[in-house]
N, C-alpha and C positions, 0 to 999 in steps of 0.2 A: 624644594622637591618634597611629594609628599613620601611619608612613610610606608613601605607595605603592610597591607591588612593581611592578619593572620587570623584566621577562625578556628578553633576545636569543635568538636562534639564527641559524644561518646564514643562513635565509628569512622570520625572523619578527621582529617585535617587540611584544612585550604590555606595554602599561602601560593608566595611568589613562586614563580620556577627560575631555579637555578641550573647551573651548567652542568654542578653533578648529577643532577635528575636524568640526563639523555642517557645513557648507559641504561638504570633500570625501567626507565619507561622503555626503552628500544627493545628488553628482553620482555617485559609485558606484551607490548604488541607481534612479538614474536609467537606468542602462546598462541596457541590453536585453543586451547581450553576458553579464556580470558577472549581471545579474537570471538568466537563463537556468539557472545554478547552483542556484539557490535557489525551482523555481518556489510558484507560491501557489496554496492551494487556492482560490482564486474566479477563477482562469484560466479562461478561456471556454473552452476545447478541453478541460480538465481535468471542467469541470462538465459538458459534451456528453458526455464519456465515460463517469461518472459515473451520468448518468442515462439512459445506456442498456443497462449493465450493472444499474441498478436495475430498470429496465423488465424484461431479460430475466430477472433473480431472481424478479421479480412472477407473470410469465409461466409459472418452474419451478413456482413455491409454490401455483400453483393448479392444477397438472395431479394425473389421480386417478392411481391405481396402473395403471391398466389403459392408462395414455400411456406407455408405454417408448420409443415409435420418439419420440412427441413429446419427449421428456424427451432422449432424443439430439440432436434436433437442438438445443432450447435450448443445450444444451451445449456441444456443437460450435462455434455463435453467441457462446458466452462467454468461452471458452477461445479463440473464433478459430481453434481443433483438435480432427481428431476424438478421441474420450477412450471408453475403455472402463470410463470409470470410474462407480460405484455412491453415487449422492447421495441422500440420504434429507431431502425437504424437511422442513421448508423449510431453505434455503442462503443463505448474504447475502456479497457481496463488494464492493470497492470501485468495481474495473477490470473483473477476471474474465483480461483481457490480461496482468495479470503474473503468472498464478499455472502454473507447469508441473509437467503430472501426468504421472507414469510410469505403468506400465500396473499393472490389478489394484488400481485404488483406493478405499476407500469411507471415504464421510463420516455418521454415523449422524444424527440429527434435531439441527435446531437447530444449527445449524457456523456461525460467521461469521471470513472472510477477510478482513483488512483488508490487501489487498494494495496502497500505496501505493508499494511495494517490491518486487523481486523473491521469488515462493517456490515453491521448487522440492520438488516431493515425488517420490520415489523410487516403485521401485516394491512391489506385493503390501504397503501401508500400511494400516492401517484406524484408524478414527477414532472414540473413542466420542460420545456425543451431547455437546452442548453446549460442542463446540468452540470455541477461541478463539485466533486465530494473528493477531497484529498486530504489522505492520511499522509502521506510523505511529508518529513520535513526537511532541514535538510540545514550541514552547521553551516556555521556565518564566518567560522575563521578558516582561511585559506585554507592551512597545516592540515583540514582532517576533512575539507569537501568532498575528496575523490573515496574516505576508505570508510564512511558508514551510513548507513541506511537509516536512519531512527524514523517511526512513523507513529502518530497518534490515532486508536483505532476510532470509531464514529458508530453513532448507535442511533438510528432514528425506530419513531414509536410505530403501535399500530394507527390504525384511524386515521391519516392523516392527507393532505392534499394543498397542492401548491405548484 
C-alpha cells in the first residue's frame, strides 16, 4: 500500500482526510461567510434568477421575425443592457446578467450560454449556429455535486467570425 502524500506550502497543507476532519469541515461548511465562496445551484436567489432569464429565453424563442422592436426589448431585459446585438432564436442562457456584449454581435440559430460565469464578447463577432460557450463546471466527486457551482468565465475578442 502506498504511503500518503503530504504537501506544504506557505498557506496550504494537503494531505489525507482523516476521521477527525468531519467535525471541523462540517462547521466550515456550516458558515454562511466561508459557504458564500462556493455558492450552490439550488440557492433561492440563484433559481429566481435562473427562472427568469428562462422565462425571458421563452419569451425570445417565440417572437416572429417581424418583432425586432419586441426582440430588443427582450434583450435589453436579459442582458440588463441595451445590445445592438443580432440573436437568431432560439437562444438559451443561464443568467443572461453575466454575459457582456460589445457592439456588432450575432448569434446564428440554436446558441446556448451557460453563463454561470462571467463572458465577455468583444465586438463585430459572429457566431455560427449551434453554439456552445459554457462556463459551468461542475466537481467529479459525488460528496460535493449537488452544493457548488464553480464556473470558469470565457472572453472572446473583437474582430472575429466563425
Amino acid at each position: 500500500m502506498n504511503e500518503p502524500i503530504e504537501f506544504d506550502t506557505e498557506h496550504l497543507r494537503l494531505r489525507q482526510w482523516r476521521a477527525a476532519d468531519r467535525e471541523p469541515f462540517a462547521q466550515l461548511n456550516a458558515d454562511p461567510r466561508v459557504m458564500a465562496y462556493f455558492p450552490s445551484p439550488r440557492d433561492p436567489q440563484l433559481c429566481r434568477e435562473r427562472d427568469r432569464c428562462r422565462d425571458l429565453c421563452l419569451s425570445l424563442n417565440a417572437t416572429r421575425e417581424d418583432q425586432k422592436q419586441e426582440r430588443r426589448r427582450l434583450l435589453a431585459e436579459l442582458f440588463e443592457k441595451e445590445t445592438d446585438a443580432w440573436i437568431q432564436p432560439p437562444f438559451f442562457c443561464d443568467y443572461g446578467t453575466n454575459i457582456v456584449l460589445g457592439a456588432n454581435i450575432f448569434f446564428n440559430f440554436n446558441c446556448v450560454v451557460l453563463d454561470v460565469a462571467p463572458v465577455t464578447i468583444g465586438s463585430n463577432v459572429l457566431f455560427g449556429p449551434a453554439l456552445q460557450i459554457c462556463t459551468a463546471t461542475h466537481p467529479t466527486q459525488s460528496s460535493g455535486a449537488m452544493r457548488k457551482n464553480p464556473g470558469a468565465s470565457r472572453v472572446y475578442g473583437s474582430n472575429k467570425g466563425g
